[in-house]
C-alpha positions as MATLAB code, in Angstrom:
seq = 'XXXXXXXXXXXXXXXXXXXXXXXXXXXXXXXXXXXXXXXXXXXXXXXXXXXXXXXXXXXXXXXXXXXXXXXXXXXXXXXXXXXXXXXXXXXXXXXXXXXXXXXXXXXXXXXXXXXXXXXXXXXXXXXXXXXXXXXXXXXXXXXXXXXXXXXXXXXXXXXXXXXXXXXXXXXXXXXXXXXXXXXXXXXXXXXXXXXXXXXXXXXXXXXXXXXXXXXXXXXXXXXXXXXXXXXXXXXXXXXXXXXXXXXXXXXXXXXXXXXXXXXXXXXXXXXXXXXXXXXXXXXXXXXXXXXXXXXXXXXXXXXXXXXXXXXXXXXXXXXXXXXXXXXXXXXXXXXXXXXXXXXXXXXXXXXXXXXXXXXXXXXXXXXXXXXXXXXXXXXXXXXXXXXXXXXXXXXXXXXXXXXXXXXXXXXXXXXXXXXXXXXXXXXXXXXXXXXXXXXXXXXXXXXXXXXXXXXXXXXXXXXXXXXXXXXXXXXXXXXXXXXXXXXXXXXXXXXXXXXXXXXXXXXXXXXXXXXXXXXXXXXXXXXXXXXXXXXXXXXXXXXXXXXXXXXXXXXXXXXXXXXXXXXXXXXXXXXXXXXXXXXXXXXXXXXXXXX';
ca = [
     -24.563  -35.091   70.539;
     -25.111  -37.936   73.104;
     -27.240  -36.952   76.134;
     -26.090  -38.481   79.775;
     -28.964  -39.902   81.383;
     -29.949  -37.835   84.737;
     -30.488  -40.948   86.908;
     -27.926  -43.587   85.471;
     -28.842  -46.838   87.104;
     -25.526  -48.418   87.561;
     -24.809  -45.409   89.901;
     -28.026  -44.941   91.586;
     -27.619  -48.776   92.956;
     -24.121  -48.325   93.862;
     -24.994  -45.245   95.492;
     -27.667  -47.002   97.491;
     -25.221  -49.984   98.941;
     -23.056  -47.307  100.362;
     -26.658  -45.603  102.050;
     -25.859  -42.234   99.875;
     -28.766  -40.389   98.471;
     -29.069  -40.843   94.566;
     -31.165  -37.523   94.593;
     -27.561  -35.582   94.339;
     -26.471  -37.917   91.218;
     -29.640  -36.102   89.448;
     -28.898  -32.435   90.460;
     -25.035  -32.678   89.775;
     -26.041  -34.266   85.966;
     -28.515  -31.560   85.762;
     -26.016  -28.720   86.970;
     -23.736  -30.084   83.858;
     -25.955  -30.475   81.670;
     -26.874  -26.685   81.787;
     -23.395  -25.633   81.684;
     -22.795  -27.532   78.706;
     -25.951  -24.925   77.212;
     -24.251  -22.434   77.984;
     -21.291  -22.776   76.562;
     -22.819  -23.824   73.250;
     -25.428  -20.453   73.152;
     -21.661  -18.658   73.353;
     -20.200  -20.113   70.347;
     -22.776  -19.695   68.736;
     -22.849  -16.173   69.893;
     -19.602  -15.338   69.194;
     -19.464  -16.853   65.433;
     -22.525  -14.973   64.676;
     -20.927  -11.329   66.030;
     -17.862  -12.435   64.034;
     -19.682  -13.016   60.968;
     -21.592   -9.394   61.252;
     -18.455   -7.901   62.004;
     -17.002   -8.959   58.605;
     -20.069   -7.972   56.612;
     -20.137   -4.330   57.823;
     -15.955   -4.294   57.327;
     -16.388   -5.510   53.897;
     -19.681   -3.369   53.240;
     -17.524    0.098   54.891;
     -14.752   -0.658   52.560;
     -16.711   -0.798   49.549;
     -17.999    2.466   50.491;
     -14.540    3.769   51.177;
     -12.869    2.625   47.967;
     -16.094    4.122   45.645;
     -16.058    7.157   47.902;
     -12.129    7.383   46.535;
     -12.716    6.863   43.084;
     -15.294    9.465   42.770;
     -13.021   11.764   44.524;
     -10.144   11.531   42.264;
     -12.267   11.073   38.948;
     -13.687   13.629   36.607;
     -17.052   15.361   37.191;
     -19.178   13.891   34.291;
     -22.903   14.242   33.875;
     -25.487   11.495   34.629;
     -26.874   10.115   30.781;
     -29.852    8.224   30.159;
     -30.076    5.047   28.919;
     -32.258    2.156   27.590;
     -31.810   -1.685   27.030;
     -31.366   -2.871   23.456;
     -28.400   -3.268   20.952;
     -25.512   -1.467   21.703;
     -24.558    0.977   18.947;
     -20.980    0.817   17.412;
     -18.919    3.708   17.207;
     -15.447    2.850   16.550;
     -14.743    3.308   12.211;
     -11.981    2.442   10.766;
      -9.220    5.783    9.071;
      -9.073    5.838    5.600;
      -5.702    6.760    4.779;
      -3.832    7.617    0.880;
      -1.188    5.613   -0.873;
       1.792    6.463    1.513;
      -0.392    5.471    4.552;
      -1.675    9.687    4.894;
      -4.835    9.923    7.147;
      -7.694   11.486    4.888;
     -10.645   10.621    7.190;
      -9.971    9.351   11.276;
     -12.169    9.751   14.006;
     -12.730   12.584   16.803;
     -14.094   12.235   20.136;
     -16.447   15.318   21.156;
     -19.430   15.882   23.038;
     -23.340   16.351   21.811;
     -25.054   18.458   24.036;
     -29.194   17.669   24.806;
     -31.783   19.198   27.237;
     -34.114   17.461   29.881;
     -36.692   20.655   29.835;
     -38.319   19.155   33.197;
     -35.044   19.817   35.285;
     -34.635   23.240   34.207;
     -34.099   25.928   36.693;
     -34.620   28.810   34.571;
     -35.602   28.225   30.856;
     -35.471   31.680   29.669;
     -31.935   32.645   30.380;
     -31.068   29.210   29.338;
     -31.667   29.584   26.240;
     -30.500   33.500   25.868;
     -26.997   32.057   26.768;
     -27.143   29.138   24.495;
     -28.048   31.572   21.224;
     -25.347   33.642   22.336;
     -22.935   30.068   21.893;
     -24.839   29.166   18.821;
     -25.739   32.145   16.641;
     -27.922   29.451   14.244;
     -30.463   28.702   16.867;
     -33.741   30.461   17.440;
     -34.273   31.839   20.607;
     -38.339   31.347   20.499;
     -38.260   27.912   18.990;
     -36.123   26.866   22.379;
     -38.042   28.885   24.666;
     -41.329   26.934   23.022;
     -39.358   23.381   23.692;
     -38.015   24.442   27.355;
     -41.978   25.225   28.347;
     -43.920   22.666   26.984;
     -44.472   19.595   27.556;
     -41.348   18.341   26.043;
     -39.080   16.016   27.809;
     -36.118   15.720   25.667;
     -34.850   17.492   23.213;
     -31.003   17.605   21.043;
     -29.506   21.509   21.008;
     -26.344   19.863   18.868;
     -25.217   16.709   17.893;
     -21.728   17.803   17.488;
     -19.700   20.531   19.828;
     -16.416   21.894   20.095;
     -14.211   22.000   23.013;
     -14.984   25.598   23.592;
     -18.947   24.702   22.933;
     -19.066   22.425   25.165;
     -17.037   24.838   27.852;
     -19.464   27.615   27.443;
     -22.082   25.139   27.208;
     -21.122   23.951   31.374;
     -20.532   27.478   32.469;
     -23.871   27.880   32.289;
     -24.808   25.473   35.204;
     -28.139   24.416   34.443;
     -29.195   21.141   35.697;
     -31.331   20.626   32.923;
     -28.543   20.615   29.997;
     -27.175   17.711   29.723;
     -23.572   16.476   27.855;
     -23.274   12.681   25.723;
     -19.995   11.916   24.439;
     -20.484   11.395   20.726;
     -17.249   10.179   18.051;
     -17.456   12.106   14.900;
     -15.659   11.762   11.521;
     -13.169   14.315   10.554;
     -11.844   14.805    7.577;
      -8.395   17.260    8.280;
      -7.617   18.149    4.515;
     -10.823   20.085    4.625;
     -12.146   20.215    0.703;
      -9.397   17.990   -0.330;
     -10.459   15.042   -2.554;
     -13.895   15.801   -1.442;
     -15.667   13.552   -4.116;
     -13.431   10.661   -3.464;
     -13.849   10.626    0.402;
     -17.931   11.064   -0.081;
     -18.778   11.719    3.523;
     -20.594   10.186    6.861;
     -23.511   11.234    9.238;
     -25.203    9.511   12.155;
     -27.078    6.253   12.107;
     -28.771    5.210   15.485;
     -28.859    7.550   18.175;
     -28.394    7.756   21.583;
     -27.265   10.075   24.632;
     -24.161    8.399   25.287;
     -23.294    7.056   21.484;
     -24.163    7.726   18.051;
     -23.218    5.427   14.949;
     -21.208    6.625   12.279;
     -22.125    5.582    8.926;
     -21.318    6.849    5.246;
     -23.435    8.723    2.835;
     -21.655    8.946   -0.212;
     -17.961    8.127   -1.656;
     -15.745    5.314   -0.502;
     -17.127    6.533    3.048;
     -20.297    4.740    1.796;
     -19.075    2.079   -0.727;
     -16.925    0.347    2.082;
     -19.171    1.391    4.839;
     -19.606   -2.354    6.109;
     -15.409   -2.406    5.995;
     -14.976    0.551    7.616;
     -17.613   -0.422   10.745;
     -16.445   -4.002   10.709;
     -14.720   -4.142   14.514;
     -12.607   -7.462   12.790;
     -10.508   -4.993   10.926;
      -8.908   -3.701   14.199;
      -6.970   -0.526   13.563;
      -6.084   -1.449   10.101;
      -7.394    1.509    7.818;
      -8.809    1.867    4.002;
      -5.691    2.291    1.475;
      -6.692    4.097   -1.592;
      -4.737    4.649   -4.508;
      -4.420    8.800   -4.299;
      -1.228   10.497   -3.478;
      -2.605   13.718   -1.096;
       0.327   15.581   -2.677;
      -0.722   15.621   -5.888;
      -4.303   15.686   -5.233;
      -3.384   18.884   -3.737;
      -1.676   20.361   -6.370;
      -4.234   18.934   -9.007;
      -7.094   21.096   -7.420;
      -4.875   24.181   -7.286;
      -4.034   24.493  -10.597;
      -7.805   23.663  -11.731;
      -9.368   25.931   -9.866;
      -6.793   28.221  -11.150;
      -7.550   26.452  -14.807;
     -11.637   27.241  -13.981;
     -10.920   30.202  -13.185;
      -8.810   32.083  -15.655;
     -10.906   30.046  -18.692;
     -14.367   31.324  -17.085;
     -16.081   27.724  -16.901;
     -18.697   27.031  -14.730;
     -16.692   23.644  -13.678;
     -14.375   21.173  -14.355;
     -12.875   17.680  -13.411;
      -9.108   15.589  -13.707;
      -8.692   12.196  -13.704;
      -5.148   11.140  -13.208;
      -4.642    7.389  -13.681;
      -1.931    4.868  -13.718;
      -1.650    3.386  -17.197;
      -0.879    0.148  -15.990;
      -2.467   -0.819  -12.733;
      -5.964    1.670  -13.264;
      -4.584    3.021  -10.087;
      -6.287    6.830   -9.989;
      -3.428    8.864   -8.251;
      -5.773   12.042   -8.434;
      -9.809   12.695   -9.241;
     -10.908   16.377   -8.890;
     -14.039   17.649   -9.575;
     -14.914   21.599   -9.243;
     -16.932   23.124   -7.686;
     -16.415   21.285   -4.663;
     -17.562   20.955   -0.760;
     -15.914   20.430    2.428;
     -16.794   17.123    3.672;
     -16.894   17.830    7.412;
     -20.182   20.108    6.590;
     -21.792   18.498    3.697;
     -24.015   20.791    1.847;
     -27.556   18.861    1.387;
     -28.540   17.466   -1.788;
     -30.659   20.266   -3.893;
     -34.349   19.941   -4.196;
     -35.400   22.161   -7.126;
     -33.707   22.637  -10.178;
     -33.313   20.566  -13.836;
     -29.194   20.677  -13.768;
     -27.706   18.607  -11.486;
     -24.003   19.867  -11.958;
     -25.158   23.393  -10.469;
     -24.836   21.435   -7.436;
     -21.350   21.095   -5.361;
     -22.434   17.307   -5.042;
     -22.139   16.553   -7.987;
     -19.058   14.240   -9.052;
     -18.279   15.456  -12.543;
     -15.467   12.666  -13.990;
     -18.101    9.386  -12.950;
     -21.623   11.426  -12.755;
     -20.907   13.749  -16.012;
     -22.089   11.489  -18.972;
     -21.513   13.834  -22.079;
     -20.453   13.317  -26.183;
     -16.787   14.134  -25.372;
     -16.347   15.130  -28.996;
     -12.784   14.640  -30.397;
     -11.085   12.703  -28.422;
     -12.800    9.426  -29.786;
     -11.079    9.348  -32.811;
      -8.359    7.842  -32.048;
     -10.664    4.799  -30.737;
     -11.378    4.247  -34.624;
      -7.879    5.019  -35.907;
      -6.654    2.149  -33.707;
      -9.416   -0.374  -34.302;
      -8.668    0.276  -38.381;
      -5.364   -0.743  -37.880;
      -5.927   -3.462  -35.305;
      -8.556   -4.816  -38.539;
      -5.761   -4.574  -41.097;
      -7.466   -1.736  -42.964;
      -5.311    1.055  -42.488;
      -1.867    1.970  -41.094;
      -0.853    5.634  -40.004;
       0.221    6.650  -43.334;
      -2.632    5.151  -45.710;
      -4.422    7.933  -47.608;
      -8.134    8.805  -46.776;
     -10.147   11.141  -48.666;
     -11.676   13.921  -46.294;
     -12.876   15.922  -48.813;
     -16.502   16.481  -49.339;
     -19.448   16.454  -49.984;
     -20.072   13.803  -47.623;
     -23.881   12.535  -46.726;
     -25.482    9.918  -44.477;
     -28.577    9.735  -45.625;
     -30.303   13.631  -45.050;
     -27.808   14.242  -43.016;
     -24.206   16.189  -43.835;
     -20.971   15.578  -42.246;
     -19.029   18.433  -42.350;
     -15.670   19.985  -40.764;
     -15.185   22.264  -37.859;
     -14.806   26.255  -39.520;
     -16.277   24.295  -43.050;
     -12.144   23.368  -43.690;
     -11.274   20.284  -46.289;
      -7.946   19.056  -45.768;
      -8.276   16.990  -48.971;
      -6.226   13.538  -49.363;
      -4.648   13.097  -45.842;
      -2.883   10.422  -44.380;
      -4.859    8.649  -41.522;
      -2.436    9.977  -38.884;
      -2.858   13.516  -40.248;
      -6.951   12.877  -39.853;
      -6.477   12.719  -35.938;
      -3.516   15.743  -36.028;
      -6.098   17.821  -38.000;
      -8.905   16.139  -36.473;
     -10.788   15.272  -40.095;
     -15.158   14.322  -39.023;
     -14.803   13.176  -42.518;
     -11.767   11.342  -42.495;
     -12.844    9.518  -39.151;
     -16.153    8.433  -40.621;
     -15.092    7.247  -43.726;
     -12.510    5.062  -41.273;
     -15.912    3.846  -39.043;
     -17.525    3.170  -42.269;
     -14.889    0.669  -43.003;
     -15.143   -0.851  -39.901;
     -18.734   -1.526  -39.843;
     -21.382   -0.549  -36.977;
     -21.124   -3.704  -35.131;
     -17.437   -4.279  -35.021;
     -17.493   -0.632  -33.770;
     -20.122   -1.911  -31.102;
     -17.929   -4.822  -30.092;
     -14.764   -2.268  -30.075;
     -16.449    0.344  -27.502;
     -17.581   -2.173  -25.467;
     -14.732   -3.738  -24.921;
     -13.135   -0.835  -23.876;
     -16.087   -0.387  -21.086;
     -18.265    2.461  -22.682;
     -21.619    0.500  -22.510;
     -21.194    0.170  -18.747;
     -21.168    1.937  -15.906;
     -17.424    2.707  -14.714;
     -16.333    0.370  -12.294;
     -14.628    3.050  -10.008;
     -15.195    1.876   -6.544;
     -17.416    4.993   -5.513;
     -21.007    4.505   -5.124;
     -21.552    7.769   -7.405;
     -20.118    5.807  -10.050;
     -23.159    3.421  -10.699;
     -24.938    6.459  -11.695;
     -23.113    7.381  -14.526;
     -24.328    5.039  -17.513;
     -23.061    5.921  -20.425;
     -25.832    7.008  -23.186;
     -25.651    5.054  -26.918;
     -28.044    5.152  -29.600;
     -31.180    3.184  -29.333;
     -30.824    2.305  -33.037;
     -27.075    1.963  -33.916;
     -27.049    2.420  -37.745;
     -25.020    4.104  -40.321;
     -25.474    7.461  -39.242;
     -24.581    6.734  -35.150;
     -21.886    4.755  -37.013;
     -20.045    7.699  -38.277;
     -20.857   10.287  -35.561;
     -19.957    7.749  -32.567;
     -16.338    7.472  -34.784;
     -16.139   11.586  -33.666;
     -17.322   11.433  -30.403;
     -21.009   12.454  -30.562;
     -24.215   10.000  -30.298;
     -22.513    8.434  -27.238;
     -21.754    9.965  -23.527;
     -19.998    8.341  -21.280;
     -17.707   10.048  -17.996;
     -14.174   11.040  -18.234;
     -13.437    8.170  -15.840;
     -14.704    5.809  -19.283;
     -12.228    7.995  -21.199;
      -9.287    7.462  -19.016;
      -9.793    3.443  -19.145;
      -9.996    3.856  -22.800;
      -6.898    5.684  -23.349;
      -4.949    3.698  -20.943;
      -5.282    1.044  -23.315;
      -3.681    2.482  -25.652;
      -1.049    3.739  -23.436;
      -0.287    0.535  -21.793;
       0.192   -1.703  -25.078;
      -3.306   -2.605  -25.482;
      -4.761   -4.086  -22.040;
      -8.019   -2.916  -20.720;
      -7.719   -1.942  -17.072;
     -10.077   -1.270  -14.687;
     -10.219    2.051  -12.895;
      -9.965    1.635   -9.031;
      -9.691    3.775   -6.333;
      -7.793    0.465   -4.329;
      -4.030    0.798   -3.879;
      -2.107   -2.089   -5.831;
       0.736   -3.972   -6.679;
       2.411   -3.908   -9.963;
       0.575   -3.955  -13.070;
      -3.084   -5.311  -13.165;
      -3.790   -6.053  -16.853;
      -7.148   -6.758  -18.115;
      -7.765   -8.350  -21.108;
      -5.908   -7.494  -24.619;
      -8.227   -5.166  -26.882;
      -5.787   -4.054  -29.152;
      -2.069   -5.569  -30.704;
       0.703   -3.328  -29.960;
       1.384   -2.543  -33.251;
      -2.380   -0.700  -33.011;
      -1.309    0.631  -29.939;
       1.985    1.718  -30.616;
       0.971    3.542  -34.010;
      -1.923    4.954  -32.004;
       0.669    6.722  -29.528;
       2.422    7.985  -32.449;
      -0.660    9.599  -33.902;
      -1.574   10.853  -30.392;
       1.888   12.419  -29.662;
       1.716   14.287  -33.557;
      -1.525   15.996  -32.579;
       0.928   17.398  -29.755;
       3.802   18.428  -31.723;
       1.920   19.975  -34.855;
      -2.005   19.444  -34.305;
      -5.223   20.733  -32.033;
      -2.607   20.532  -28.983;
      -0.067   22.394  -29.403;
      -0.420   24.582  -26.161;
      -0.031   20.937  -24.831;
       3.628   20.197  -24.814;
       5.308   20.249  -21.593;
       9.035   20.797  -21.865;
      11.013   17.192  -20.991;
       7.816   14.897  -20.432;
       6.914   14.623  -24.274;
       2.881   14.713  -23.745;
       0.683   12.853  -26.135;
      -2.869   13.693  -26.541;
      -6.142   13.998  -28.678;
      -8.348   17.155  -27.759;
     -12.258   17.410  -27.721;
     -15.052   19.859  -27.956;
     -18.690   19.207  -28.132;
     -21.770   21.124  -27.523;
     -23.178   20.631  -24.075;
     -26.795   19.116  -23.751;
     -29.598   21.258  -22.725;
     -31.350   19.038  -19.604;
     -34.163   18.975  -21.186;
     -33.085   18.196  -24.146;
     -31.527   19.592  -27.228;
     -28.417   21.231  -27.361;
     -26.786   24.962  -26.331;
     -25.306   26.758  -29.324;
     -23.200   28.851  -27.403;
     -21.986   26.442  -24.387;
     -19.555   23.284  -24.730;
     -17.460   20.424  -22.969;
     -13.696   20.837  -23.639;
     -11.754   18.024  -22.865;
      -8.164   17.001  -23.194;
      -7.460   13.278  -22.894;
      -3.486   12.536  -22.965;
      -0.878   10.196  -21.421;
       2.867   11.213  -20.526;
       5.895   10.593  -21.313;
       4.648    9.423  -24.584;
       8.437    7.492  -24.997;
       7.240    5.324  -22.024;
       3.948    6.235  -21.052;
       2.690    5.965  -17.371;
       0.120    8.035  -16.706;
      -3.425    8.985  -18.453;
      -4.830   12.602  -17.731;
      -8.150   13.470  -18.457;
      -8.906   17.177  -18.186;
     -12.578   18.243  -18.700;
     -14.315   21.985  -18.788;
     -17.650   22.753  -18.835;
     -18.653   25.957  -20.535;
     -15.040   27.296  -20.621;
     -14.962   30.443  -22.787;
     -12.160   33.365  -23.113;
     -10.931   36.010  -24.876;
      -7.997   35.298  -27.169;
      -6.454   37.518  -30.363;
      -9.823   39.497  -30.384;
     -11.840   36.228  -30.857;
     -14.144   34.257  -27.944;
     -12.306   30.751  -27.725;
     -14.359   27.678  -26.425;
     -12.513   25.031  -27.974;
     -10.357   22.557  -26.290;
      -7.194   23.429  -27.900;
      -7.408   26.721  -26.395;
      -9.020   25.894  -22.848;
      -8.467   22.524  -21.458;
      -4.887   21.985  -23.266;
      -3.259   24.899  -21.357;
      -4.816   23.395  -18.056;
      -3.626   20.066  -18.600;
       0.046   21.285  -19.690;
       0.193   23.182  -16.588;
      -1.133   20.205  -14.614;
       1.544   17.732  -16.059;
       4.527   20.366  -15.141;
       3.177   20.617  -11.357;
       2.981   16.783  -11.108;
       5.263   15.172  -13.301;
       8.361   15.811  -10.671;
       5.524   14.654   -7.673;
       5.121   11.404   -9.468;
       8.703   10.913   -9.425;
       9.591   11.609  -13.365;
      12.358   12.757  -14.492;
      12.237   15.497  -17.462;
      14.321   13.669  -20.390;
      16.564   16.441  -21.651;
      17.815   16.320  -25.434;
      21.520   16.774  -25.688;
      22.382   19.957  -27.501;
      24.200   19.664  -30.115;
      27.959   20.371  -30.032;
      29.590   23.159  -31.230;
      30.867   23.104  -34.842;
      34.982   23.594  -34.025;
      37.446   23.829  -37.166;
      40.926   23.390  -36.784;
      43.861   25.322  -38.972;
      47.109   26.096  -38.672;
      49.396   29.277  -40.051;
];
């Protein structure tokens, strides 16, 4: 800004040559120069009233907008919270093979007390044991009048909880939304599915994480926020899971075992379509693991076709048939000599009942199921070619069934594999493995003779392993297989249309501390249908099955697990999309004459 001068001197002189007084130059530049002040004290007034008056307009409206929102919102209660990592809570569904939800995600409430705010502690907690009958009234009145500043009631709360919960009115209990896993086919596939429960913690969020099952083997998938919405395929069908369990617990039941398992497995992509295991658990309330006891299948938890290592018995046999022709040494219809006395070292090898079928073809040793004949086959075939055989097959290893219960069921073999484990291992005793090993091992013979790997994955088209047997081993082995049907062990076996093939099993169960029950066994049915084009293995397993039959107690598998499995096959066959090949009947013998 330029300042005039008060006394400019150009005017004071001028001034003077006219004889005016230069006094009034002075007081008219000083009357401006004040006026000039004035008017720049009210700008700068006025902008600074302008300027408040916007601040409070913009601070009122705030107000007024967050007054509106908390009038048209819903009520919710004030939560703690603390600085650190946020916890995740969104999982991924798991869904079946035709995209069915077996395990999603619920949002509920948990429901937690600040003892401090607390009106009246007392009656507080008389009205919350009337909610929840499992609480203890005098452990909560303890917590709501010590010194305790935070304490859970429930992690997890229904609707009509958390209702009854509010009605209360008690500033002291407090609400934290919380996502839980649901499983809505309750006990269905139980084993498969595993189960979750809470990781980190917190008022208003809890992490879900798996403890057992796929929930737990593909735990990082399932919490992985890059997946999106896009859920956990598995191979099972929910329908026939379903009808699976109902006929074995029917199965269980009417044979009197203490439990049993089915595997159901594609023979060409290991695809399992259906795994039961009895007695089972409902995965939204997960019984906890037992702490006394030496049997672990007493317990619910335990997964019977990956965690149940037994000798399977009978069903091996066919293993040795079909390596003895794969060798070259036999075919079905070469002669072996069952009949005894036969002796490995101290040790006899008889027949089950003492029988001796005599000179037998080698298909009629696995129809009549011949120890003898099957040994004398494994002593042809020579310990270690055995060895390489099994192994091949995947019975030295644990299954590779995507379930994380799975790495706990090694299979068992002989420290020292000699002559003796030689000829036993050829009948299915001296080695345990699962019935998930058994159902890999028969769907290579069932397939042409490709190992495939069990998987709990849905695929696409056939996933072939490598060959361990020709198909002319394979084929003959089918043969043999469908024979013990049609006029063997299995008998109670065939199922009308779907021409079953199968090889049965019985061996005395293991006492857990060693030795073995004389009165208790594992029956087990391993077959594969329709034997014309086979599809599908079925492995059916009871443990301690015993029932009355013509006057006699019947353990065996012929009479226990074969009946089971038949039924199974007619309940799922049409599920599966088979149709029941019907034999023409033939046609009526007509004669014609004339007068």
């Amino acid at each position: 800004m330029t300042r005039t001068p008060l006394r400019p001197l150009a005017r004071i002189l001028d001034a003077r040559s006219r004889g005016e007084n230069p006094k009034a130059i002075e007081r008219e530049n000083i009357r401006k120069r004040h006026e000039d002040m004035k008017d720049r004290s009210r700008t700068r007034a006025e902008g600074r009233l302008l300027v408040l008056g916007l601040f409070f307009f913009c601070a009122f409206s705030v107000v007024g907008v967050r007054m509106g929102m908390l009038a048209t919102s819903e009520a919710q209660e004030p939560v703690a919270s603390a600085p650190g990592a946020a916890i995740a809570m969104q999982r991924a569904n798991i869904v079946d093979r035709e995209g069915r939800i077996l395990a999603t995600n619920l949002d509920t409430y948990s429901v937690y007390a600040q003892p401090p705010l607390m009106i009246d502690p007392i009656a507080v907690a008389d009205q919350l044991v009337a909610i929840f009958p499992d609480l203890e009234k005098e452990r909560l009145v303890n917590d709501f009048t010590g010194n305790r500043k935070f304490l859970w009631i429930k992690k997890r709360i229904s609707p009509e909880q958390k209702q009854a919960v509010h009605d209360i009115g008690d500033p002291g209990i407090l609400f934290g939304p919380r996502e839980m896993r649901l499983y809505p086919n309750g006990r269905l596939a139980a084993h498969i599915l595993g189960g979750s429960s809470f990781g980190r913690e917190g008022v208003s969020a809890a992490e879900v994480i798996g403890v057992a099952g796929v929930e737990k083997q593909f735990d990082d998938y399932l919490r992985d926020p890059a997946n999106g919405t896009k859920p956990l395929q598995l191979s099972l069908d929910l329908t026939v899971q379903a009808a699976v369990e109902q006929v074995l617990i029917g199965g269980m039941k009417i044979m009197n075992a203490k439990g049993a398992s089915a595997v159901l497995m594609n023979a060409h992509t290991g695809e399992v379509i259906s795994a039961a295991s009895l007695p089972s658990f409902d995965p939204n309330d997960r019984p906890r693991p037992p702490t006394s006891g030496f049997d672990p299948s007493d317990s619910p938890l335990f997964n019977r076709y990956v965690q149940g290592v037994y000798e399977l018995g009978s069903v091996f046999k066919i293993f040795t048939a079909a390596q003895a022709v794969q060798l070259g040494l036999v075919n079905s219809n070469t002669i072996i000599d069952t009949s005894g006395p036969m002796k490995i070292g101290r040790f006899p090898i008889g027949e089950f009942n003492g029988k001796n079928y005599g000179k037998i073809s080698v298909a009629d040793v696995i129809v009549h199921s011949s120890n003898r004949g099957t040994g004398r086959l494994a002593l042809q075939i020579g310990a270690q070619r055995q060895q390489n055989f099994l192994e091949s097959l995947g019975m030295f290893d644990p299954t590779p069934f995507e379930i994380v219960e799975a790495k706990g069921g090694e299979p068992l073999k002989p420290k020292k594999w000699g002559e003796l484990s030689t000829v036993t291992i050829s009948y299915g005793h001296g080695l345990s493995t699962s019935p998930m090993h058994l159902a890999a091992g028969y769907a290579a013979i069932a397939n042409g003779g490709h190992y495939v790997s069990p998987t709990i994955l849905r695929k696409n088209g056939p996933q072939y392993g490598p060959r361990v047997m020709s198909d002319n081993a394979a084929n003959q082995a089918q043969n043999m297989l469908r024979r013990v049907v049609t006029d063997g062990t299995a008998s109670f076996g065939d199922v009308a249309g779907y021409d079953v093939a199968g090889k049965t099993g019985t061996a005395d169960k293991p006492k857990p501390r060693g030795g073995y029950y004389d009165d208790k066994v594992i029956a087990t049915f391993a077959t594969f249908f329709p034997a014309y084009d086979p599809k599908y293995v079925l492995i059916v397993t009871l443990d301690e099955p015993s029932i009355l039959a013509y006057g006699e107690k019947r353990r065996t598998a012929g009479w226990t697990a074969v009946p089971v499995a038949a039924e199974l096959i007619g309940r799922i066959a049409p599920l599966l999309g088979l149709r029941p090949r019907v034999e023409p009947e033939a046609g009526a013998a007509i004669t014609l004459t004339s007068n």
